[in-house]
MIBABA-700703 format. One record per residue (C-alpha): residue in one letter; y, x, z. Coordinates in pm, whole numbers, plus 50000, padded with zeros to 5 digits. Each point is the difference from the previous one (the first is absolute). Example, Ala and Ser with C-alpha at 12.3 -4.5 7.8 and 13.67 -1.06 7.14 Angstrom:
A495505123050780S503445013749934
This chain:
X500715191453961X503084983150115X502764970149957X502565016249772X502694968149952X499354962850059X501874973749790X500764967450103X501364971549754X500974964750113X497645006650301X501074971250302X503525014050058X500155026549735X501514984349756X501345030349808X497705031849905X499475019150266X498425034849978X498795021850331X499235034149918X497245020150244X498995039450015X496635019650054X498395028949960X496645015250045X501845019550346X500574961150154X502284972749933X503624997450130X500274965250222X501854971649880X501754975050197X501384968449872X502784984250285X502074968649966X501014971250195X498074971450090X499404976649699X501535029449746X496374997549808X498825033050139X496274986750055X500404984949637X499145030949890X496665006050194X499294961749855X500825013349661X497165031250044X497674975750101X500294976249775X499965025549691X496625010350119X498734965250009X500374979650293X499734962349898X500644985150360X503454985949977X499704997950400X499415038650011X503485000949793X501794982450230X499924965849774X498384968549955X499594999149590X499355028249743X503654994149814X502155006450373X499925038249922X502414993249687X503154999650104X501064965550077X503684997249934X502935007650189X503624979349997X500985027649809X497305011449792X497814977449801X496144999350058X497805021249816X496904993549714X497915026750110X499035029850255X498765033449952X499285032850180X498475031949855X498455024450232X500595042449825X497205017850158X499415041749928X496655000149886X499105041149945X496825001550261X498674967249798X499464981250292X500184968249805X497465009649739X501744996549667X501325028449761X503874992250094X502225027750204X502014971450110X498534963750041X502204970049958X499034968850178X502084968449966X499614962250042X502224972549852X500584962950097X501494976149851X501454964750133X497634979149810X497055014350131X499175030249764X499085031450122X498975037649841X498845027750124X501125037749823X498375034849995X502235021849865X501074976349777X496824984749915X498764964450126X497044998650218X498454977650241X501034999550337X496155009050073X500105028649789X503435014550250X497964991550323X497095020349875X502165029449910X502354999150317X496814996650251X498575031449842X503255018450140X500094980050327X502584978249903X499474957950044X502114971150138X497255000250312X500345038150058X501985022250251X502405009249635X502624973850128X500164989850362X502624971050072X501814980050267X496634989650255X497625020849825X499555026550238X499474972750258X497404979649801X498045029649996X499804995550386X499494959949952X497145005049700X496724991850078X497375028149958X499294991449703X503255004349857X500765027550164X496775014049840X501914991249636X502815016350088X497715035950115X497954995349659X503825003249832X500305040050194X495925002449905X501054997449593X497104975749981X502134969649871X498825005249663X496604993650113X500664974950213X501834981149721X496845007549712X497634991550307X501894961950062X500144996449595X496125008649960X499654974050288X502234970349828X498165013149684X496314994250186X501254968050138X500704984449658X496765016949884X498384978250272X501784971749861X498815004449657X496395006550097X499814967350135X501694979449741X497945019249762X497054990450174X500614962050060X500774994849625X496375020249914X498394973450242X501894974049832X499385009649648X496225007550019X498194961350044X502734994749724X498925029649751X496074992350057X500934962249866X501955011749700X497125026449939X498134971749928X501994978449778X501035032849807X496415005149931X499874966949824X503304996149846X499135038249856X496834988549795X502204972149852X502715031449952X497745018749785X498934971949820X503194989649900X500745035449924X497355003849777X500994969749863X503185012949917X498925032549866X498314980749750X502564980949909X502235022549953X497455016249805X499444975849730X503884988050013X500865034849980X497045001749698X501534966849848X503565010850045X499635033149831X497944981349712X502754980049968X502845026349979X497405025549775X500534966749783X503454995550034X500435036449887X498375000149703X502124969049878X502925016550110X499125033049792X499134972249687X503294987050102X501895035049960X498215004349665X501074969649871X503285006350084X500095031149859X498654986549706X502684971949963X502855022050106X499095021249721X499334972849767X503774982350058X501095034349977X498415004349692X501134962049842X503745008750155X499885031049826X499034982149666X502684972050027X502455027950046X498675019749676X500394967949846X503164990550156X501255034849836X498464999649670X501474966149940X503345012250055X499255026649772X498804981249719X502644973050040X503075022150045X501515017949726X503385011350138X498795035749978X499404997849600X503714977449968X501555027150244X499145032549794X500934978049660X502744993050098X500635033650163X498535013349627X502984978449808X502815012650246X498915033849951X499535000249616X503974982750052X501065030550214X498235025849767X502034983449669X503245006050211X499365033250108X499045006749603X503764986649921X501815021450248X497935032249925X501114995649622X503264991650152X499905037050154X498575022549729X502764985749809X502925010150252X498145033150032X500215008249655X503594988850016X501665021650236X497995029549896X501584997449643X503324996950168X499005030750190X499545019849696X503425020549811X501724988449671X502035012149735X503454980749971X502305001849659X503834991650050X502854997349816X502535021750140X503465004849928X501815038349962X503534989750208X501775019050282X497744993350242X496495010049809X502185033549923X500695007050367X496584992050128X498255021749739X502595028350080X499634993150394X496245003849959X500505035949785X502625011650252X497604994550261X496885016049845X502725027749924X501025006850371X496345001250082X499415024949799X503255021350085X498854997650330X496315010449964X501595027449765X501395012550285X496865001850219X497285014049795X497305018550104X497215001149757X499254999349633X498544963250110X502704986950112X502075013749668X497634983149793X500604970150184X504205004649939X499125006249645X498054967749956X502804982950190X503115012549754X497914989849702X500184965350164X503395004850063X500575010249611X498054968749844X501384978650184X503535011949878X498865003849655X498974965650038X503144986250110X501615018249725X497704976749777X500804968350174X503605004949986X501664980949737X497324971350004X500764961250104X496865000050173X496605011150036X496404990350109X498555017850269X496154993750077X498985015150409X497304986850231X500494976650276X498075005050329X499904982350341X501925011750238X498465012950319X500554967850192X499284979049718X496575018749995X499304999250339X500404961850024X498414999649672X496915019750186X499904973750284X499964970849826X497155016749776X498225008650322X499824960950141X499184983849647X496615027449993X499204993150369X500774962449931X497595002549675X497285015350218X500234979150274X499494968549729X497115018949827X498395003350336X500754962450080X498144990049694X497055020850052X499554984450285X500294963949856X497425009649729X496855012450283X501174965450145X499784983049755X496555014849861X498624994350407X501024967449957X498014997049716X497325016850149X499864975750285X500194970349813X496485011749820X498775007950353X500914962850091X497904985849740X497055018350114X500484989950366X500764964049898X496315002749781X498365019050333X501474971050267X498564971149793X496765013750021X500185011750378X500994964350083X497364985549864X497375021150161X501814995050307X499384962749972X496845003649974X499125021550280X502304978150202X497804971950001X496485022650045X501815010350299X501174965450108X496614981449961X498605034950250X502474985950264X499244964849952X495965011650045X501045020350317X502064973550215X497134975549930X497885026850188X502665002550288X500064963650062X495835004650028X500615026550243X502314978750223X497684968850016X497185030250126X502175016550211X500924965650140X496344994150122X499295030350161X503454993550219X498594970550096X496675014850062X502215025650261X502164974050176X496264979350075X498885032650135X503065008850221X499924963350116X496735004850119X500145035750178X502934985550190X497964967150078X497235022250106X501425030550120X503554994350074X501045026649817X501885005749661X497885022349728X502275028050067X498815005550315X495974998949898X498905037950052X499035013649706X496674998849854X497515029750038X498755021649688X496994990550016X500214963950042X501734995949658X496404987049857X499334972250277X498874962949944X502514975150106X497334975249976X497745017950291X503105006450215X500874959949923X496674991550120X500225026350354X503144984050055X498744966649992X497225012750269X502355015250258X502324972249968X496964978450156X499005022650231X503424999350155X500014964350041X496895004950218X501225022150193X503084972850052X504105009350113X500815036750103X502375005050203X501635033049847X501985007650323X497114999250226X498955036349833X503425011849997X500384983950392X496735022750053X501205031849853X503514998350167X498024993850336X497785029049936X502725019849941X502014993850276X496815000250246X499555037449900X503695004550035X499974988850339X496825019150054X501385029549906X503224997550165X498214994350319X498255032949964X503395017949896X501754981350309X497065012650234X500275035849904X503834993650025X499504993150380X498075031750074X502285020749848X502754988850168X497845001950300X499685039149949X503845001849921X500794977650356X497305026750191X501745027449797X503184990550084X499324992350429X498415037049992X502805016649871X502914979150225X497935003050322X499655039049903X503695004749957X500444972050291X498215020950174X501745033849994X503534982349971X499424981950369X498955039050163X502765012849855X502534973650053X498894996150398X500735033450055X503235001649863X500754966050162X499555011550359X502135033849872X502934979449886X499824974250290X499975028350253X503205016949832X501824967749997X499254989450358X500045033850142X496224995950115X497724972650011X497164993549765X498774975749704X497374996149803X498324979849734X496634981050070X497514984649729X498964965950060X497394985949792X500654968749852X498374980649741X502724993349720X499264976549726X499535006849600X503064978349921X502675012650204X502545018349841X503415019950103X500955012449664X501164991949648X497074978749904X501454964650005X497524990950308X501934989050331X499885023550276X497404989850325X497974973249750X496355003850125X496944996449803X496664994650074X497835017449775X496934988749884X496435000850199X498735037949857X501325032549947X503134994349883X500664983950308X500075037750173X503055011249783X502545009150237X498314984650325X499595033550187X504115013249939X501995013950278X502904986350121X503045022450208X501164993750319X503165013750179X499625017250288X503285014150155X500585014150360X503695010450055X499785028650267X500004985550393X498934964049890X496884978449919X500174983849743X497444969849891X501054992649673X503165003249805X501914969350086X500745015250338X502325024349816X503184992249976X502025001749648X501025031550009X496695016550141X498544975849707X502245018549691X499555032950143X495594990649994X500484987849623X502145030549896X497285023750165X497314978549835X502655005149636X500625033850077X496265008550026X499064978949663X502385019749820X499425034150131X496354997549922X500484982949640X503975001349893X500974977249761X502135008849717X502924985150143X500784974550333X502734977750033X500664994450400X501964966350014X501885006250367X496555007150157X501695017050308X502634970050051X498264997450354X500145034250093X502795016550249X501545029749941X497695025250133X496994984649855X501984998449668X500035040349990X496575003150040X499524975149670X502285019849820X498855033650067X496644984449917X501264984849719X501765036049880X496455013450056X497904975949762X502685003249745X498425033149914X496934977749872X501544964049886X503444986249844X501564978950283X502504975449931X501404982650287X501974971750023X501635002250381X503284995150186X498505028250267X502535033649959X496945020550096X498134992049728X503535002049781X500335033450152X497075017149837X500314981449678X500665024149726X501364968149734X502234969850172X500264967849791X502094975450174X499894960049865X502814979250055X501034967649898X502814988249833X501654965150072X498094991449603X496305002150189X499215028549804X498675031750156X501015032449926X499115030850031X501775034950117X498015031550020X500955033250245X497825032549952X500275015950417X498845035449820X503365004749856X501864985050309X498445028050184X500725028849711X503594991049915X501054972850308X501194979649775X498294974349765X501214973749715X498344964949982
């Protein structure tokens, strides 16, 4: 596990987002220096670790108020709403025990106060980040970021600290920080116990008082609720009485209606059979509309009797005309008759010379010979004629084709015009006997309706004096119905007077109570009624006082048991807890001291150093981590055996002999002897337990140049185990940096950042920023 890239937002003088990128592998982890000039913002960045893992102290950051790590404003650059920094650590080995390859930790403020906390996106409490980072040795009290002073604290610390700060290389700050909850938890146990306690003592004189009140005020209780069971018993008889009553008018009252509605039904029905027979009887436009239809037709039929004569006549007419007829003439024998007679004969003559001339068959000669003995008579008769004045000829005269044809047409329409008026008055005589027909079937209806009607008039007032009989009875049923309302409103009046109640809300009456005697239950009534005034006033809250102080005596009761077995299981979790950090205490000290005295003999060339257990007795309330309690508070614990938690710890002293002097105690050192003790005692801590990463915040500021080479090579040598990150104007500890950042400052107050990676320098001798 390792610090892959650190993002800073709006942190103090980041104003802009600012992203450092780190390397590691499971073969060690290349060093990292961040330089810059004084008051560039370099430390800002060992701030900005340490706050993202949750330091609250504003002093620790170098403030005096939460909001002073947003940046604050510049001439040129405006202030900013909010801060943020998100620590990218590589997560494989699950060190911090959660299913995520790479773990995401951020923390956000804001400028009025508001503040979030992120895991991988997700928000959390800040409690729930300190109890994942401590399980992978990472806290804002732990070795993980070591700033300006730190190193020389350590020195300064009183054994008891210094004991904190070996716990953080033991890995036991996870049970240190259950061990101080379970103790704030059996603290305000304690608390509760007693409160619990003085309220029971309180309560009890109280509770045997209301006992006996509540006895008393409990026989009146059941009196009056027997009392009321029996009243609600016979109201409930009474009311149901009263409604079985109301029911059976109601049903009479749907009969009736029935029976009315069917009765005006019946008398409507009547008056409209009368209604319609009167019209019948009285109206005799039917009988004048088919006379009169009768005369027009008989008019029409005469008319079409006139034409069809009319048309037989024509018929006739133009057939005769049709027909041929012999005509007899006068007609004199001149010139002309001459010429036309011989014109005729020298026609029929050339005919016959012609067919003559084409004959084929003894037909066709027959046919010339019958032809020349037409041609010879009619010679011989002109040799008759000749001579004569005149003569008379008689021939017959036909139509000629058109004539006929027009003669056929006309002949055509008068037949189609004849049978068109034959059909016409066919038609007029069915009418007319229909009309006849009807005006017979008239008669008869006229003969039925005057009977109907008077039947109907007669059932029309049977039916009448029926509905006359029947509203009588509804207005009976309304003066009855009338009572028994009354009889329900007296009732409902007196269940509220007695029972404050409306009827609705009586519970119903039982199966077998539906034969009871309301005069009995009157009389009960009567007796419990003076048996209550006896007893005199009850006080109905005295039993509910009673039961609510029962109640919450056996609360409190039982709470005190639950709070008691609280405290000895948090007992067993505190004992638990000591075992297992004095274990690991323990084997962390041997193992630290020895590596202590190794590193403080490299640095100083010889010499010796060691680490010595004092015991102390430290107090249940003190506190050095994320718990909200203020560091070095003492409490004194309680007379018993909680008063043993943590009484019999170990504190650490110093002890530090640079070779050829004696030394008494640390403050004869001087500072550089000092830094060179604390980074033996850092060196150690980390070697036996390495954190996943450690920010050194110019650490070695006091050392000289020689002394400087040993903490670099040293520091080259733990690299193989941790992630440093140092933050250093020393060119020693530049010069085995793998990664140089460099922070500068612009004339805006913002810090930025420029980053140099030495491995190529050394590859290619040249590098680009």
């Amino acid at each position: 596990m390792f610090l892959k890239r650190i993002e800073i937002s709006g942190f103090k003088s980041f104003a802009r987002k600012t992203v450092l990128e780190f390397s590691g592998s499971s073969g060690g982890f290349p060093i990292t220096a961040i330089v810059g000039p004084n008051g560039s913002g370099k430390s800002n960045v060992a701030d900005a670790i340490r706050w993202a893992i949750g330091e609250q102290s504003a002093k620790h950051l170098r403030g005096k108020k939460g909001e002073d790590v947003i940046f604050a404003g510049t001439d040129k650059k405006a202030r900013l709403g909010s801060a943020s920094v998100s620590l990218f650590f590589e997560n494989k080995d699950k060190r911090i025990p959660i299913e995520y390859e790479e773990v995401t930790v951020t923390r956000r403020l804001f400028r009025s106060g508001e503040s979030e906390y992120l895991l991988n996106g997700a928000r959390v409490r800040l409690l729930d980040i300190t109890d994942l980072l401590a399980r992978a040795s990472i806290g804002r009290d732990s070795y993980s970021v070591i700033t300006q002073g730190m190193s020389d604290a350590v020195l300064s610390a009183s054994p008891a600290e210094r004991r904190i700060f070996l716990e953080e290389a033991a890995g036991v700050k996870q049970y240190r920080l259950e061990k101080e909850r379970a103790i704030r938890k059996l603290e305000s146990t304690k608390q509760n116990i007693a409160q619990v306690e003085a309220l029971l003592r309180e309560i009890e004189p109280h509770l045997k008082h209301l006992r006996k009140q509540a006895e008393r005020a409990s026989r009146g209780q059941e009196l009056e609720k027997t009392l009321r069971t029996k009243q609600e018993r016979r109201f409930s008889f009474l009311r149901k009485k009263y409604r079985a009553e109301r029911a059976n008018f109601f049903r009479e009252k749907e009969i009736m209606e029935e029976r009315i509605r069917t009765l005006e039904e019946r008398v409507q029905k009547i008056h409209e059979e009368l209604s319609f027979e009167s019209q019948r009887s009285t109206d005799e436009t039917p009988r004048k509309k088919s006379e009169e239809e009768n005369r027009l037709a008989r008019e029409n039929l005469y008319q079409l009797e006139r034409e069809l004569a009319l048309l037989l006549g024509r018929i006739e007419t133009e057939e005769e005309r049709r027909k041929p007829r012999t005509v007899t003439e006068s007609v004199p024998v001149d010139r002309t008759f001459v010429r036309s007679i011989l014109e005729e004969i020298r026609v029929h003559q050339e005919k016959l010379i012609d067919r003559i001339s084409h004959v084929e068959s003894l037909e066709e000669l027959q046919e010339l010979r019958e032809l020349a003995r037409v041609v010879a008579t009619r010679l011989f008769e002109l040799h008759e004629q000749a001579g004569k004045d005149s003569i008379v000829t008689t021939h017959t005269v036909s139509l000629s084709p058109e004539e006929k044809e027009k003669s056929d047409e006309h002949l055509r329409l008068l037949i189609s015009k004849q049978g068109h008026t034959q059909g016409e008055r066919d038609r007029l005589k069915e009418r007319i006997a229909e009309n006849e027909r009807l005006l017979e079937r008239f008669a008869a209806d006229m003969e039925q309706s005057r009977k109907k009607f008077f039947e109907l008039e007669r059932s029309s007032r049977e039916a009448e004096h029926q509905l006359s009989n029947e509203k009588e009875r509804a207005s009976e049923w309304k003066v009855r119905m009338a009572r028994v309302e009354v009889r329900e409103e007296d009732l409902a009046a007196e269940i509220f007077e007695e029972l404050h109640v409306v009827p609705d809300e009586l519970p119903p009456l039982p199966a077998e109570d539906d034969e009871i005697d309301p005069e009995k239950l009157e009389r009960d009534i009567l007796r419990l009624k003076v048996e209550l005034e006896h007893i005199g006033g009850i006080d109905k809250t005295v039993v509910e006082e009673c039961e609510e102080t029962e109640k919450r005596f056996s609360f409190l009761t039982s709470e005190s048991e639950d709070l008691k077995r609280a405290v000895e299981s948090l007992r067993s979790v505190i004992r638990e807890m000591e075992t297992k950090t004095e274990t690991a205490f323990e084997s962390a000290w041997k193992e630290v001291n020895k590596e202590f005295d190794r590193y403080f003999k490299i640095i100083f060339g010889g010499g010796s150093a060691s680490l010595r257990k004092r015991e102390l007795s430290r107090s249940l309330g003190e506190n050095t981590d994320e718990t909200g309690v203020s560091e070095g508070d003492r409490f004194t614990g309680e007379a018993g055996e909680d008063s043993d938690f943590g009484e019999r710890e170990a504190g650490i002293d110093i002890v530090a002999t640079p070779p050829g002097k004696r030394i008494a105690n640390l403050s004869m050192l001087s500072g550089g002897e000092r830094s060179l003790v604390a980074l033996a005692l850092l060196f150690a801590i980390i070697s036996h337990n390495p954190p996943p990463f450690a920010v050194l915040d110019e650490v070695e500021a006091a050392l000289d140049e020689s002394n400087s080479k040993r903490f670099g090579d040293l520091l080259r040598e733990l690299s193989q185990k941790t992630q440093f990150v140092a933050i250093t104007h020393n060119r020693e500890t530049m010069r085995r940096a793998a990664l140089l950042y460099g922070v500068t400052m612009g004339d805006d107050g913002i810090s930025k950042v420029l980053s140099v990676r030495l491995d190529d320098v050394e590859k290619e001798g040249t590098f680009s920023l």
